[in-house]
C-alpha positions in Angstrom: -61.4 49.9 -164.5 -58.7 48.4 -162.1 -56.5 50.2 -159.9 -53.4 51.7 -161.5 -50.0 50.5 -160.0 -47.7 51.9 -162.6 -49.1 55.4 -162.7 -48.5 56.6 -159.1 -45.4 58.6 -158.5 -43.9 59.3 -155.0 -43.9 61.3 -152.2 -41.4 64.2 -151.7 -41.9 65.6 -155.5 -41.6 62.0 -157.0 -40.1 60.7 -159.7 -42.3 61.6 -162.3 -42.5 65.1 -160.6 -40.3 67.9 -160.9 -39.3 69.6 -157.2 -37.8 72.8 -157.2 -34.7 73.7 -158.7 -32.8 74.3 -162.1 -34.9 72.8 -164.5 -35.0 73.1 -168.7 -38.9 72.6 -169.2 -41.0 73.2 -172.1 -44.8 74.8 -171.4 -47.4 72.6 -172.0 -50.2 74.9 -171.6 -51.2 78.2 -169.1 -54.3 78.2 -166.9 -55.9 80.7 -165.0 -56.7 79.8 -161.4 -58.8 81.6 -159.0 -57.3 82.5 -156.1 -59.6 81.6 -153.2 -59.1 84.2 -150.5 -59.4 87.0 -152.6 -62.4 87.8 -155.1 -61.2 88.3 -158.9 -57.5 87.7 -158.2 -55.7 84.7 -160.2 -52.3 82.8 -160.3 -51.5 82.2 -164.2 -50.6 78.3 -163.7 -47.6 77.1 -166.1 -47.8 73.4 -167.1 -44.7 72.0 -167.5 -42.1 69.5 -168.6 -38.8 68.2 -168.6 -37.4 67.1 -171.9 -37.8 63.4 -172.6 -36.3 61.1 -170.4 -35.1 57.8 -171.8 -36.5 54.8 -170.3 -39.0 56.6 -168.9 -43.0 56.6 -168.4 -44.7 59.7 -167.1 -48.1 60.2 -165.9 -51.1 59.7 -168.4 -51.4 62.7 -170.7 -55.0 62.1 -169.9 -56.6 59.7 -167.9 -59.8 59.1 -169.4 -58.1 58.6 -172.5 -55.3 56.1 -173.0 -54.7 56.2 -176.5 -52.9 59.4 -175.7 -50.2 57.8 -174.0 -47.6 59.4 -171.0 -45.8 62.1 -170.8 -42.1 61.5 -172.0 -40.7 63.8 -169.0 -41.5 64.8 -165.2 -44.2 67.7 -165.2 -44.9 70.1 -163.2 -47.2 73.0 -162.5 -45.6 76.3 -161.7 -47.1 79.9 -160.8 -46.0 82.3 -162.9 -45.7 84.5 -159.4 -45.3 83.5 -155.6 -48.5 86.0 -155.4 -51.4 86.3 -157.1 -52.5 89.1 -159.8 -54.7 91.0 -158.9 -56.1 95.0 -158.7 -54.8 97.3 -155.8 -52.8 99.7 -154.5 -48.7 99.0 -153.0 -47.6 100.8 -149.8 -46.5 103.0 -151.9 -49.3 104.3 -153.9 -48.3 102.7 -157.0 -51.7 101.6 -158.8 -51.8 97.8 -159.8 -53.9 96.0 -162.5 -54.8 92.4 -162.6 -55.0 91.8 -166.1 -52.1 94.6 -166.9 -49.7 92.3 -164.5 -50.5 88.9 -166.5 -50.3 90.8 -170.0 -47.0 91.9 -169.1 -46.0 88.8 -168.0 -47.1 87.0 -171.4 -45.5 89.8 -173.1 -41.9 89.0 -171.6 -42.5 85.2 -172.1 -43.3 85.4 -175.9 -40.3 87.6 -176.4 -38.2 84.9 -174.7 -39.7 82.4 -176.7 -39.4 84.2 -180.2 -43.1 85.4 -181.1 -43.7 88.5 -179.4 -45.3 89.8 -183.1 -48.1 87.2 -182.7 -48.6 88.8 -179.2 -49.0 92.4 -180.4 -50.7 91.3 -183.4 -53.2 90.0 -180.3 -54.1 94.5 -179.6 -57.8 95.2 -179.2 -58.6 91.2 -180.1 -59.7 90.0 -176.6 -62.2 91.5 -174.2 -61.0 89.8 -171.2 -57.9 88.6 -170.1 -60.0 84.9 -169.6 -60.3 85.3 -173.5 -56.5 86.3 -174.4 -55.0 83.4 -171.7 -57.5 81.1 -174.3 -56.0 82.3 -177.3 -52.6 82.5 -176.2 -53.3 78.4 -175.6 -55.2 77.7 -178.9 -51.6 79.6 -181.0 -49.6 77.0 -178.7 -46.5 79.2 -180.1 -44.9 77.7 -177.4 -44.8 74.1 -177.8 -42.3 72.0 -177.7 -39.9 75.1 -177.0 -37.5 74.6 -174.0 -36.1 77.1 -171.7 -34.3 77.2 -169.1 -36.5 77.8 -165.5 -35.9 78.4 -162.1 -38.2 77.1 -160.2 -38.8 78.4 -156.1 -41.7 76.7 -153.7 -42.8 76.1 -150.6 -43.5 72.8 -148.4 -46.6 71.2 -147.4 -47.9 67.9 -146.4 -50.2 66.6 -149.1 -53.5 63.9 -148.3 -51.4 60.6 -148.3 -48.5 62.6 -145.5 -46.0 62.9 -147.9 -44.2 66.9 -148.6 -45.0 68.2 -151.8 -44.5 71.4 -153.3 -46.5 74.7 -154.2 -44.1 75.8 -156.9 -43.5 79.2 -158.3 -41.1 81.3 -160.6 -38.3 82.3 -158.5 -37.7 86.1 -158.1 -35.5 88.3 -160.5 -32.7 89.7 -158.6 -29.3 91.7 -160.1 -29.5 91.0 -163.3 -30.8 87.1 -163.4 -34.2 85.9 -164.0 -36.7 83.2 -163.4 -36.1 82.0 -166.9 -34.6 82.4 -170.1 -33.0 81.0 -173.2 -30.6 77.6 -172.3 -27.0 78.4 -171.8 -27.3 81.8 -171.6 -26.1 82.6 -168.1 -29.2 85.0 -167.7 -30.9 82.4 -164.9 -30.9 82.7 -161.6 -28.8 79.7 -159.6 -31.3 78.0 -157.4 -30.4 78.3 -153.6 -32.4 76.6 -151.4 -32.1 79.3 -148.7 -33.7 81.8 -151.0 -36.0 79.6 -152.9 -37.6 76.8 -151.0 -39.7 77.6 -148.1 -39.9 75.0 -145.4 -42.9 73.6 -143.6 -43.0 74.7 -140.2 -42.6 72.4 -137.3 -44.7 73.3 -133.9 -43.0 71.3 -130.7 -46.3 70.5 -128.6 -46.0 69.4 -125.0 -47.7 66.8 -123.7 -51.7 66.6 -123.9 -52.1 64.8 -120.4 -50.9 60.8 -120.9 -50.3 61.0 -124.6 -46.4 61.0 -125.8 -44.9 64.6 -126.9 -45.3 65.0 -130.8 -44.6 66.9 -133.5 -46.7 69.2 -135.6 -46.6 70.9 -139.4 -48.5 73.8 -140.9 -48.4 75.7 -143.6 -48.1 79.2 -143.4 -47.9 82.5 -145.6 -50.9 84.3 -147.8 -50.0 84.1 -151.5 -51.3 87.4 -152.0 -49.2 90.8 -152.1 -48.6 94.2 -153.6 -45.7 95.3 -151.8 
């Protein structure tokens, strides 16, 4: 198979990307992904997209299989929390549970999204939370069904040098929330002061003859239970 020059996107989110912002997305799917600095902690991954866009090719819903054509918007994948779930103990003493924290999470979104009686019809069905993210997939309740999102991240410099995004569901604060039904007025206003964190940049002096440069890191844990 020959390269691919049509299916590449850009740097800086790209065009067939979404970047953080206002967006009104539909879910494609949910995935659980381990979290690699701590053992048995997850970030619930939120597949995304933008509604159709005319004129326009996405990436390949799957690249090992043409015949199932592009995606019609810009996708995305989005944590349903800046931090991971996971068990442990806050500051303050308050007791957290891993699976408790994602439950409670799917809980709010299938209200949102209309089918919060399939979720409870869900009790005692599932003996892990592995199990129930599985199920909540194979119902796909949630296809096709936009909303609108909020969408926070942070910066960092991806393999080819280009800034791309770790993306996550902004923060509620007073009153408005990381998502929630279109025209509502219930979302939060993305403000890039609150919402994107920027890659850091590290003046470095000279390293005997070479020319003064620049550096970037990435900084922050994604884990918390403050």
């Amino acid at each position: 198979m020959g390269l691919s020059t049509t299916d590449l996107g850009t740097g800086s989110g790209g065009v067939k990307t979404i970047a953080p912002g206002n967006h009104v997305l539909k879910i494609n799917s949910l995935v659980l992904e381990d979290f690699r600095f701590l053992d048995n902690a997850y970030h619930l991954i939120l597949n995304v997209e933008t509604e159709p866009i005319a004129g326009f090719e996405g990436f390949m819903i799957d690249k090992d299989d043409e015949s199932k054509g592009h995606y019609e918007g810009q996708i995305g994948r989005v944590k349903a929390s800046q931090y991971a779930f996971a068990d442990g103990e806050t500051k303050s003493g308050i007791k957290i549970q891993r699976d408790r924290s994602i439950l409670i999470f799917l809980q709010n979104l299938s209200k949102t999204l209309g089918f919060n009686e399939w979720f409870v019809g869900e009790n005692d069905k599932h003996s892990t939370i592995e199990d129930f993210v599985n199920a909540f997939n194979k119902a796909g309740l949630f296809q096709d069904k936009y909303l609108e999102f909020c969408v926070a991240g942070k910066e960092y410099l991806n393999k080819s040098g280009y800034i791309n995004y770790d993306m996550y569901l902004a923060k509620a604060e007073k009153g408005k929330y990381s998502y929630g039904e279109i025209e509502q007025g219930k979302v939060l206003v993305y403000d890039e002061a609150k919402h994107l964190k920027k890659l850091e940049v590290t003046e470095v002096k000279k390293f005997g003859d070479d020319d003064d440069f620049s550096t970037t890191t990435k900084s922050s844990s994604d884990f918390n239970l403050d």
